[in-house]
N, CA, C and O of each residue as an XYZ file, in Angstrom:
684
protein
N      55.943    -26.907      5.156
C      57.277    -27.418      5.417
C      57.248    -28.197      6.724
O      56.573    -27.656      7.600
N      57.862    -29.409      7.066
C      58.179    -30.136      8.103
C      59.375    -29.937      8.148
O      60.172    -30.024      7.214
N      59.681    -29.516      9.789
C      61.098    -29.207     10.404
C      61.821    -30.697     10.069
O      62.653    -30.788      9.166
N      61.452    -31.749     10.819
C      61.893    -33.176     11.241
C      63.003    -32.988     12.199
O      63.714    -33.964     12.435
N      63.273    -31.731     12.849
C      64.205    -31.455     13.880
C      63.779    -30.605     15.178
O      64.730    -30.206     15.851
N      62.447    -30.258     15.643
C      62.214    -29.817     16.562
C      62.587    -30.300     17.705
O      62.198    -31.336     18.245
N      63.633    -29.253     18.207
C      64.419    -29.780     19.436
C      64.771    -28.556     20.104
O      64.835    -27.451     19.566
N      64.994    -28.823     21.309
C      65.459    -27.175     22.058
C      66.547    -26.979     21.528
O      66.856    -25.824     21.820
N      67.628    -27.609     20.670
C      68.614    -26.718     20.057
C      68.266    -25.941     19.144
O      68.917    -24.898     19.086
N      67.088    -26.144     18.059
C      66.843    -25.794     17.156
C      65.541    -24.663     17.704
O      64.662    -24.426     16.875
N      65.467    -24.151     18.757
C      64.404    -23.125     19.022
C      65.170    -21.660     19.809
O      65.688    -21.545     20.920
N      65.047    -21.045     19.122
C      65.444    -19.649     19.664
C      64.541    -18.510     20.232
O      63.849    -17.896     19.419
N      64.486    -18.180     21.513
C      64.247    -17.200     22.310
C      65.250    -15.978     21.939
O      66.396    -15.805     22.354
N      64.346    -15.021     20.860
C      65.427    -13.832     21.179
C      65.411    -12.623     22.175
O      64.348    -12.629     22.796
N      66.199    -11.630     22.521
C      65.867    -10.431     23.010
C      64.711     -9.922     23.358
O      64.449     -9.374     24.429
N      63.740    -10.167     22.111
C      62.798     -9.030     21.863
C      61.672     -9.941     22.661
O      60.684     -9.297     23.015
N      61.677    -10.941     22.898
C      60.462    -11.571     23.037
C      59.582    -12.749     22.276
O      58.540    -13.379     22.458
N      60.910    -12.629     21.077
C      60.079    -13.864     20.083
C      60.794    -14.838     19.490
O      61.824    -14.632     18.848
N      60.130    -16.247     19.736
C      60.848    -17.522     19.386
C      61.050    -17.728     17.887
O      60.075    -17.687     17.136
N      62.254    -17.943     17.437
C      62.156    -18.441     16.313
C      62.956    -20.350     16.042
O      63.918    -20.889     16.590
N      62.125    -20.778     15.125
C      62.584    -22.303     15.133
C      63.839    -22.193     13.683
O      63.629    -21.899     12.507
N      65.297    -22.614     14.480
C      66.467    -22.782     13.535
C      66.538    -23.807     12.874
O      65.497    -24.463     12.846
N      67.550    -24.274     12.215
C      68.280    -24.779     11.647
C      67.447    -25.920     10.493
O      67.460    -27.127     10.732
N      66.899    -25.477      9.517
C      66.025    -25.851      8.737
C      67.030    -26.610      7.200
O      66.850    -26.523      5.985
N      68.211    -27.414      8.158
C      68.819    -28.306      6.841
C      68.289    -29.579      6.571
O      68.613    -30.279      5.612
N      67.401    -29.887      7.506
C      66.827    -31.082      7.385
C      65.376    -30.995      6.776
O      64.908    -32.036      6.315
N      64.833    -30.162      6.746
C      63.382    -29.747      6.630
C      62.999    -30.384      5.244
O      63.874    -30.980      4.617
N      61.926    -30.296      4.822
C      61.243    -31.200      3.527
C      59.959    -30.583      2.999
O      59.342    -30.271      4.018
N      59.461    -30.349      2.272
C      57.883    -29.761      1.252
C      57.270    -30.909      2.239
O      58.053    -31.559      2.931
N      56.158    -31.104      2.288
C      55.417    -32.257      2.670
C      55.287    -32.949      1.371
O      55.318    -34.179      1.354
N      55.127    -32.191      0.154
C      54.625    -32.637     -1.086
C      55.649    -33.357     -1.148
O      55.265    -34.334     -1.791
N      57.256    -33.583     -0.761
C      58.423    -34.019     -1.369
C      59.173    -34.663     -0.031
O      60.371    -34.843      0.191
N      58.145    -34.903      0.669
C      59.359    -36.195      1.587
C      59.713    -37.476      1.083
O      59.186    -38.251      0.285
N      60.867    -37.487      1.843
C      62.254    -38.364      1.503
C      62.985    -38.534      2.499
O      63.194    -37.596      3.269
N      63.716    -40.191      2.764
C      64.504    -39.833      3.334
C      66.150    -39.948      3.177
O      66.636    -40.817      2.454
N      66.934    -39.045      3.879
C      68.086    -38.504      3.150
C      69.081    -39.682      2.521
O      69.567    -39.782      1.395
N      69.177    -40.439      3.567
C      70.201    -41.988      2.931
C      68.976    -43.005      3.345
O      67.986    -42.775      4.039
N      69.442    -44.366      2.591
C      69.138    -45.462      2.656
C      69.164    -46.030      4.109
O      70.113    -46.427      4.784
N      67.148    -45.902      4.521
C      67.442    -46.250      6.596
C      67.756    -45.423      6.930
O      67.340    -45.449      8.088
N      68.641    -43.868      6.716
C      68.839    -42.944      7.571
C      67.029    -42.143      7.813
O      66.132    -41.998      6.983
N      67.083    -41.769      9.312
C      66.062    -41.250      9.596
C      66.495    -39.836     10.056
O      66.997    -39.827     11.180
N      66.383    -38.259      9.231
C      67.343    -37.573     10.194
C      65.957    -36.837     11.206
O      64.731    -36.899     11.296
N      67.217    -36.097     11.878
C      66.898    -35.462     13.280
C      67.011    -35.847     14.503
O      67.717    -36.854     14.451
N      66.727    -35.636     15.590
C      67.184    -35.767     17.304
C      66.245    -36.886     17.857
O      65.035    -36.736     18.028
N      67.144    -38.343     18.189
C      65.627    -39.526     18.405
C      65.242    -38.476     19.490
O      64.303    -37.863     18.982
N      65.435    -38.065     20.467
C      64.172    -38.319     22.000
C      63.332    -37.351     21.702
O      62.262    -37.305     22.309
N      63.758    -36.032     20.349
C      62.666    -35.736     19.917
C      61.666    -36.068     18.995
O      60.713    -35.292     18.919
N      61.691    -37.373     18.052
C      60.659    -37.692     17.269
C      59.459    -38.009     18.059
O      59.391    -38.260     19.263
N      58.578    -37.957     17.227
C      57.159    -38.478     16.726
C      57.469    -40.901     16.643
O      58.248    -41.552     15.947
N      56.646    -41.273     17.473
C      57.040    -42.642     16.996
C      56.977    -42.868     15.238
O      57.845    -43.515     14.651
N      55.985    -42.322     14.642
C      55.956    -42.219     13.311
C      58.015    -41.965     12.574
O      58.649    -42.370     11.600
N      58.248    -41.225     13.590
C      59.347    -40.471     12.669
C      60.505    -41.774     13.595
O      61.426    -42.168     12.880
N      60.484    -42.092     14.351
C      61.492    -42.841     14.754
C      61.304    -44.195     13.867
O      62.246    -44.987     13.894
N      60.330    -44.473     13.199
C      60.430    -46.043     12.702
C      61.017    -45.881     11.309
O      61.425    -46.831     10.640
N      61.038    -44.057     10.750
C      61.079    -44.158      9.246
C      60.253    -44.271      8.803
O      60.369    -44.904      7.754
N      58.913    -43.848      9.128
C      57.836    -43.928      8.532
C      57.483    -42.221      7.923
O      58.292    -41.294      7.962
N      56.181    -42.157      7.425
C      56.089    -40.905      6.846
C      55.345    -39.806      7.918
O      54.367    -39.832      8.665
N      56.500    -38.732      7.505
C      56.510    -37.317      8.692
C      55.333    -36.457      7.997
O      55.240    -36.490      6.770
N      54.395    -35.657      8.796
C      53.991    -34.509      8.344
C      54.176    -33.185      9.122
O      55.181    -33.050      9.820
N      53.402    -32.360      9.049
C      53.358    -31.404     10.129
C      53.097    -32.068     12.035
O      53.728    -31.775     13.050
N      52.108    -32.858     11.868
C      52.065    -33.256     13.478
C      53.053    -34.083     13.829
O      53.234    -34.151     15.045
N      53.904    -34.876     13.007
C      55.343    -34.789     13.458
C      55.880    -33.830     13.916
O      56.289    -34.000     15.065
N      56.080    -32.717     13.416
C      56.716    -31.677     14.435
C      55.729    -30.955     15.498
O      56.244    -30.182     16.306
N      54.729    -31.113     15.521
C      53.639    -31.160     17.070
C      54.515    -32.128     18.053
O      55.135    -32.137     19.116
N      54.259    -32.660     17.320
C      55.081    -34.720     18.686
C      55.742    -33.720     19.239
O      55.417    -33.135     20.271
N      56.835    -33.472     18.451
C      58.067    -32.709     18.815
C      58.278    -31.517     20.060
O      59.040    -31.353     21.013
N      57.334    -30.936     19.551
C      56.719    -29.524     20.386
C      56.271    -30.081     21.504
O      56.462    -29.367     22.488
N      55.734    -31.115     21.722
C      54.564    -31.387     22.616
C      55.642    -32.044     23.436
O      55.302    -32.181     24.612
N      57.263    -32.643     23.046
C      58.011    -33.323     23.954
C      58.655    -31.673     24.606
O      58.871    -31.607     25.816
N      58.820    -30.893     24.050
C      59.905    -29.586     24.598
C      58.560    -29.155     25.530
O      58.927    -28.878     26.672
N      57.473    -29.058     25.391
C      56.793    -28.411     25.973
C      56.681    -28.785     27.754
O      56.538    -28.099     28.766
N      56.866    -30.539     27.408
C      56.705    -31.652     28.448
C      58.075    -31.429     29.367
O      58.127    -31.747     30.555
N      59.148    -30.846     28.646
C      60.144    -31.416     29.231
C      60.417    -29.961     29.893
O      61.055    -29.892     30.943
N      59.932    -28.838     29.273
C      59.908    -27.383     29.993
C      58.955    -27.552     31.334
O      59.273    -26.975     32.374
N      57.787    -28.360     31.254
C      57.092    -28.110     32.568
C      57.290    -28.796     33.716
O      56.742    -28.488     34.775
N      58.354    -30.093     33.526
C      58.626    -31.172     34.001
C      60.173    -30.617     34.880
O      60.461    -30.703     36.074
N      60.936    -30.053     33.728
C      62.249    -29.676     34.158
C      63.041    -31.663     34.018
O      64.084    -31.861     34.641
N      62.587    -32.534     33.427
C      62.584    -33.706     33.065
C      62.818    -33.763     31.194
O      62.301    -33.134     30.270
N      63.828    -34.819     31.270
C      63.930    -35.811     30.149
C      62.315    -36.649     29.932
O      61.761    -37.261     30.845
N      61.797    -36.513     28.633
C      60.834    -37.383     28.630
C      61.355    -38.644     27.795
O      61.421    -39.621     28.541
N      61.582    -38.811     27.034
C      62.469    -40.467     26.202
C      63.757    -40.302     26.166
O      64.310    -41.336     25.792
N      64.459    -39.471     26.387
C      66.170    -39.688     26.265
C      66.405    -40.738     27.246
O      65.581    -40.815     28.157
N      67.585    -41.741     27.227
C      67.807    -43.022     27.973
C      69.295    -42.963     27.699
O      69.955    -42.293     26.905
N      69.592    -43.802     28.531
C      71.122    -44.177     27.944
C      71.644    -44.437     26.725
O      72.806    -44.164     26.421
N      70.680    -45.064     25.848
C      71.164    -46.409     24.687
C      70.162    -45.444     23.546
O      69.070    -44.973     23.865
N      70.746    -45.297     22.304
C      69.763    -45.124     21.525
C      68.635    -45.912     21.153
O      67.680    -45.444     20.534
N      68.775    -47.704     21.706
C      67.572    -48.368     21.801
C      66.788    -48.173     22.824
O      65.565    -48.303     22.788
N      67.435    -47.855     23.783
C      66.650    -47.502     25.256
C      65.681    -46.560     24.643
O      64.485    -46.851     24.639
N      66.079    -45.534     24.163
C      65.254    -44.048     23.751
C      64.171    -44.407     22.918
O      63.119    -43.834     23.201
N      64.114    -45.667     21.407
C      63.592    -45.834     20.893
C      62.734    -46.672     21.273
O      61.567    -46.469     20.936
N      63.054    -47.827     22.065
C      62.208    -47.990     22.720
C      61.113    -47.324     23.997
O      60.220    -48.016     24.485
N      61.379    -45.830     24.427
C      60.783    -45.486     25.139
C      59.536    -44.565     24.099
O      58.359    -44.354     24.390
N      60.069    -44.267     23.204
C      59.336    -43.089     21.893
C      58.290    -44.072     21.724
O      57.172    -43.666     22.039
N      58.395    -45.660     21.168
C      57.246    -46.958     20.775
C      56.960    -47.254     21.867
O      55.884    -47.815     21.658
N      57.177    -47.319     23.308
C      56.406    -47.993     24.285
C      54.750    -47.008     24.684
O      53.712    -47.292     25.281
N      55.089    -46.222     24.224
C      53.295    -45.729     24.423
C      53.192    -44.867     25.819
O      52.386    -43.980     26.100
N      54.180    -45.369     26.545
C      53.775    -44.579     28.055
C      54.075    -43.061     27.855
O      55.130    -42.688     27.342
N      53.220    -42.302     28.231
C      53.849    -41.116     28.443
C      52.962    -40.750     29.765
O      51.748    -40.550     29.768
N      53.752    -40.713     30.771
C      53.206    -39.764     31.581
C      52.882    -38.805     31.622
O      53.581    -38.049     30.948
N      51.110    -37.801     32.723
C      50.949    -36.499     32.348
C      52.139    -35.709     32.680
O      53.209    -36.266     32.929
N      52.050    -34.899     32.689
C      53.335    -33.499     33.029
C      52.343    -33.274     34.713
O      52.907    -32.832     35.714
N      51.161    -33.591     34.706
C      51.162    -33.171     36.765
C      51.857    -34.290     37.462
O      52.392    -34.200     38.567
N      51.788    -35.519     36.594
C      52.969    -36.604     37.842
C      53.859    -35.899     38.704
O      54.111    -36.017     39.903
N      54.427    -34.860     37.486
C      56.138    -33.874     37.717
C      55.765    -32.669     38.729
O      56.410    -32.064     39.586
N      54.253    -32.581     38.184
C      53.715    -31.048     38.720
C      52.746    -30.911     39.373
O      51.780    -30.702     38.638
N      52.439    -30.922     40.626
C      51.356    -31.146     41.000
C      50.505    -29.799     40.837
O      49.275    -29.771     40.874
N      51.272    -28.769     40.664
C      50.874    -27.431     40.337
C      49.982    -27.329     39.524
O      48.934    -26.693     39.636
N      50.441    -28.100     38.453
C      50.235    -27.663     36.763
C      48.587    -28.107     36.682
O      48.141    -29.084     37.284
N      47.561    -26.974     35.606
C      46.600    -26.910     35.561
C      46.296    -28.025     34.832
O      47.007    -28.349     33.881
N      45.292    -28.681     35.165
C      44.494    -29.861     34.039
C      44.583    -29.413     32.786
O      44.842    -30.244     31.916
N      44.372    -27.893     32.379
C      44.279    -27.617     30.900
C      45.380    -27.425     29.837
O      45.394    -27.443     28.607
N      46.692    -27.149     31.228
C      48.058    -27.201     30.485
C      48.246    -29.192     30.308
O      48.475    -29.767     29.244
N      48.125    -29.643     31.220
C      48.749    -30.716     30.832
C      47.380    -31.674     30.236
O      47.464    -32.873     30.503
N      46.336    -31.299     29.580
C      45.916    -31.872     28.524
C      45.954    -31.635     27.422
O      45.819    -32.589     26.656
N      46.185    -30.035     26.752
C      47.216    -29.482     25.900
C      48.218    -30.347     25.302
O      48.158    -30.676     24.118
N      49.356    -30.815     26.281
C      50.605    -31.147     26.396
C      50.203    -32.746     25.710
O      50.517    -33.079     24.568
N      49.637    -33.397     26.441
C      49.278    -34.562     26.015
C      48.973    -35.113     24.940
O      49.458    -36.063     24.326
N      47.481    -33.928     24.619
C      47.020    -34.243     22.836
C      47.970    -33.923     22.037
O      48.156    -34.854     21.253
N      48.964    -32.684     21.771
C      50.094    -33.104     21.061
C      50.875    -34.153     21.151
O      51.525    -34.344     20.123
N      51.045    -34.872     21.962
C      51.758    -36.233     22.346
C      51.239    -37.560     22.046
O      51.806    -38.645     21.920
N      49.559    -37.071     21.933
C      49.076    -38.286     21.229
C      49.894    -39.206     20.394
O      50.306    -38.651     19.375
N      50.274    -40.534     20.536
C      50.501    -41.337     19.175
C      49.809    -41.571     18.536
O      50.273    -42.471     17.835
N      48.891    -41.350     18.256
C      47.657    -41.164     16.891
C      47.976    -40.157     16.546
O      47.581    -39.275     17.308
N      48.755    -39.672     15.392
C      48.723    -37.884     14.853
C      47.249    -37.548     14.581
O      46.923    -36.369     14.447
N      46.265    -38.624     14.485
C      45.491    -37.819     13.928
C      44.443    -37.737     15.253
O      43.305    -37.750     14.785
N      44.410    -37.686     16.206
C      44.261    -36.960     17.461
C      45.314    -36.020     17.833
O      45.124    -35.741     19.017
N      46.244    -35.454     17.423
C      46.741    -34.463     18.190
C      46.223    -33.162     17.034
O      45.791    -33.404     15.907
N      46.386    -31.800     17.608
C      45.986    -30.952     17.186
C      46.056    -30.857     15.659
O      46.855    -31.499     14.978
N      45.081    -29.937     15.150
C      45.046    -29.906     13.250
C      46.650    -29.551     12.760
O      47.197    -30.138     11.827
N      47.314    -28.440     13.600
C      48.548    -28.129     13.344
C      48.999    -27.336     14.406
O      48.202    -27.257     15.340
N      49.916    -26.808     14.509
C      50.686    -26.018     15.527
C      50.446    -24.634     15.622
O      51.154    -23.766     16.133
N      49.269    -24.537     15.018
C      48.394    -23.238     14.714
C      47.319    -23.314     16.149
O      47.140    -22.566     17.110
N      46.912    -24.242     15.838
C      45.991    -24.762     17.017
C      46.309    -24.950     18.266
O      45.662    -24.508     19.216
N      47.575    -25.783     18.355
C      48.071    -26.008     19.871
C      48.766    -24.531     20.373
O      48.932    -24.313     21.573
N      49.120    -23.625     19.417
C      49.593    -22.604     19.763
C      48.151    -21.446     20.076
O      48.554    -20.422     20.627
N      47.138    -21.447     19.909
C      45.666    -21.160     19.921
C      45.327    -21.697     21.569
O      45.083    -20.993     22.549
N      45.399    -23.009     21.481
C      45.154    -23.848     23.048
C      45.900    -22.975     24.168
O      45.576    -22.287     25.136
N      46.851    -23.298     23.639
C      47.663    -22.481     25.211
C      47.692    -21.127     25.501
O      48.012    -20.819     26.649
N      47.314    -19.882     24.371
C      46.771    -18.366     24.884
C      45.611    -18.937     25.611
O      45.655    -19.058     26.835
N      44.212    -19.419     24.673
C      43.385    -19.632     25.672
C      43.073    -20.245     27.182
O      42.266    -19.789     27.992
N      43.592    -20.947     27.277
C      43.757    -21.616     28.440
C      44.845    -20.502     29.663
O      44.551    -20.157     30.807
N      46.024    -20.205     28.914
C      46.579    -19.090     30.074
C      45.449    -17.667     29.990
O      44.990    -17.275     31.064
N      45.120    -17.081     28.951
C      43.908    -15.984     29.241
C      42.904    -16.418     30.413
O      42.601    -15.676     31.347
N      42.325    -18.021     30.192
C      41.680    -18.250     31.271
C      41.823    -18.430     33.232
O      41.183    -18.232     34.265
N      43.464    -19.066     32.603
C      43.908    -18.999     34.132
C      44.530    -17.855     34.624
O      45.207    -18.029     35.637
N      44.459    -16.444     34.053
C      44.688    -15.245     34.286
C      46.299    -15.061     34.331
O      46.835    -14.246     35.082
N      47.135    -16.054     33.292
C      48.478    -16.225     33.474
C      48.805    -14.972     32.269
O      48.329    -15.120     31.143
N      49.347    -14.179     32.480
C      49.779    -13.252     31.466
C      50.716    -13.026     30.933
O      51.510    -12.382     31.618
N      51.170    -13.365     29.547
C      52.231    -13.827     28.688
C      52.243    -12.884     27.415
O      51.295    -12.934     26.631
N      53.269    -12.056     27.210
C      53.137    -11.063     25.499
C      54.969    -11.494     25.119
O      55.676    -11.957     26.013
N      55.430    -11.286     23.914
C      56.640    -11.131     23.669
C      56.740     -9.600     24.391
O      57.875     -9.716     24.854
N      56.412     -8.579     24.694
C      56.767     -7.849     25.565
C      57.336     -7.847     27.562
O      58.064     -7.081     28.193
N      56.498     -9.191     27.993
C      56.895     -9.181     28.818
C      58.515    -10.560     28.642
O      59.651    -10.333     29.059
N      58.187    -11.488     28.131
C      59.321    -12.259     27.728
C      60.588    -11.195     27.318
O      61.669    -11.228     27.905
N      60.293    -10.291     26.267
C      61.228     -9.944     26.310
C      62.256     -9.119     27.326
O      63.468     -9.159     27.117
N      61.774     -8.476     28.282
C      61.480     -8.142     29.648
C      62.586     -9.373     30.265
O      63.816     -9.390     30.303
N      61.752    -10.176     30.631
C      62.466    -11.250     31.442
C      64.061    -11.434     30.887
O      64.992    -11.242     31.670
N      64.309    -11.830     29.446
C      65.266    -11.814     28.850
C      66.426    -10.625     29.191
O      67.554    -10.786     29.658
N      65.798     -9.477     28.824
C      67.020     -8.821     29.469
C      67.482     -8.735     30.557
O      68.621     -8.329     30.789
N      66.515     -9.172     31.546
C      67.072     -9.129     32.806
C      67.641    -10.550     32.973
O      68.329    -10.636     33.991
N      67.557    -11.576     32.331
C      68.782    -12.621     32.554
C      70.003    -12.766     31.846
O      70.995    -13.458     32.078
N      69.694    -11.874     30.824
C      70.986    -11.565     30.261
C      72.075    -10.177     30.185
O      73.069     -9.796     29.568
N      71.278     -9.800     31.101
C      72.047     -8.041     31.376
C      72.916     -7.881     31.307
O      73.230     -6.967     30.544
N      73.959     -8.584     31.998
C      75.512     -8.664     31.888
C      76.555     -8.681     30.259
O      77.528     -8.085     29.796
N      75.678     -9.674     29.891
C      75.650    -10.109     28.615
C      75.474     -9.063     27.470
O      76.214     -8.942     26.493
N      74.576     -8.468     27.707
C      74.026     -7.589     26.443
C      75.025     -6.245     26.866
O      75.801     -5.636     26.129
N      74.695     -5.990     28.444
C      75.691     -4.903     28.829
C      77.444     -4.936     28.063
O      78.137     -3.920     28.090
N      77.884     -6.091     27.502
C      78.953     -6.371     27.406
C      79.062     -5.841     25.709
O      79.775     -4.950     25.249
N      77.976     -6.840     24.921
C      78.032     -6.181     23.473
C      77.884     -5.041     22.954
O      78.087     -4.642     21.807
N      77.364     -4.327     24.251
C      76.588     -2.839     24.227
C      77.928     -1.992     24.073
O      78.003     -0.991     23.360
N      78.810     -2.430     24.706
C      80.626     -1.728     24.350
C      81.324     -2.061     23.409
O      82.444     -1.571     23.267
């Protein structure tokens, strides 16, 4: 299945520690893409794939692109193609530039922001086999930089930013 909507609205952090990706009205078989009206392209431009902004044909590393922009824009704390103008945007998705994520970060490890990148590739067929893989890349690479990440500790963090919150439904 291709989302064709990977966007931080459509990604959920729950309670427990584990993300789930929503709102799957747009989604498609790969075997059976289509698109919905005549020229309509759906989903969120500043999140497509250039593939998916021209109306061309989506697969799974279309929704990598996708991933690889939320991922960019989580380490950045930055817009990566949103613009004023929906041509502004589309033209920023086809202009090719993407800056690394250390421009933003001088922090950030070479291995996160080459990660970040090869999903961003505009060649899909340089960015990862699927989101199996880029999700593979980034345990390894944090195991290596001794960064330690479980849905146990996320979920952790979560309650403590939402304490108030949960304290409230809890009555």
């Amino acid at each position: 299945i291709v989302h064709r909507d990977v966007s931080p609205k459509n990604i959920f952090v729950r309670v427990d520690g584990t993300s789930k990706i929503g709102d799957f009205g747009i989604a498609k078989s790969e075997r059976r893409m289509s698109r919905t009206q005549t020229g309509a392209v759906p989903g969120t431009l500043a999140y497509m794939a250039p593939e998916q902004a021209v109306g061309g044909e989506v697969t799974a590393a279309t929704d990598q692109f996708a991933l690889g922009i939320v991922l960019w824009e989580l380490l950045t704390m930055r817009r990566l193609f949103k613009r004023d103008t929906e041509m502004a945007t589309l033209e920023a998705i086809m202009g090719g530039q993407i800056p690394r994520p250390s421009r933003f970060r001088e922090d950030l490890p070479k291995a996160i922001d080459d990660i970040v990148m090869k999903a961003l590739h505009l060649n899909r067929d340089k960015r990862f086999r699927d989101c199996a893989e880029l999700a593979l890349a980034l345990e390894d690479t944090l195991a290596e930089l001794s960064i330690f990440h479980s849905a146990a500790r996320l979920s952790q963090y979560m309650r403590r930013l939402f304490a108030d919150t949960l304290a409230e439904e809890a009555t």
